[in-house]
Steps between C-alpha positions, in 0.01 A plus 500: 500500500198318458160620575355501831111419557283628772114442514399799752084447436300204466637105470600352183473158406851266447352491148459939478860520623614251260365732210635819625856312568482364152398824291682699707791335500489438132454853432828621703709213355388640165578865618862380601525319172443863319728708685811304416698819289580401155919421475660762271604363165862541440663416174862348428589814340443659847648280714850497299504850379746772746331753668591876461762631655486825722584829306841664519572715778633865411565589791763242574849563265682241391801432671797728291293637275329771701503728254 
């Protein structure tokens, strides 16, 4: 959302509210520019690579051999 000027004292010329659009407005593009998060890196090796499987469950026997 862009930011939203109010003059609550005095009058300001067309050439004042030029100024404070300009600097202002510079300054929060600038801020948005900055605040853009960085992308993770991720390599080929990651991408392609299997992930872990889940560890064995004990408490589950296998089928006939029950033990």
């Amino acid at each position: 959302m862009p930011p939203v000027f109010e003059i609550t004292r005095g009058t300001a010329t067309d050439e004042e509210l030029a100024a404070l659009i300009a600097v202002v407005g510079d300054a929060y593009a600038q801020e948005a520019a900055d605040a853009v998060a960085d992308e993770p890196v991720v390599s080929a090796w990651t991408r392609t690579q299997r992930s872990m499987r889940a560890p064995l469950r004990r408490d589950i026997r296998w089928g006939r051999f029950s033990g």
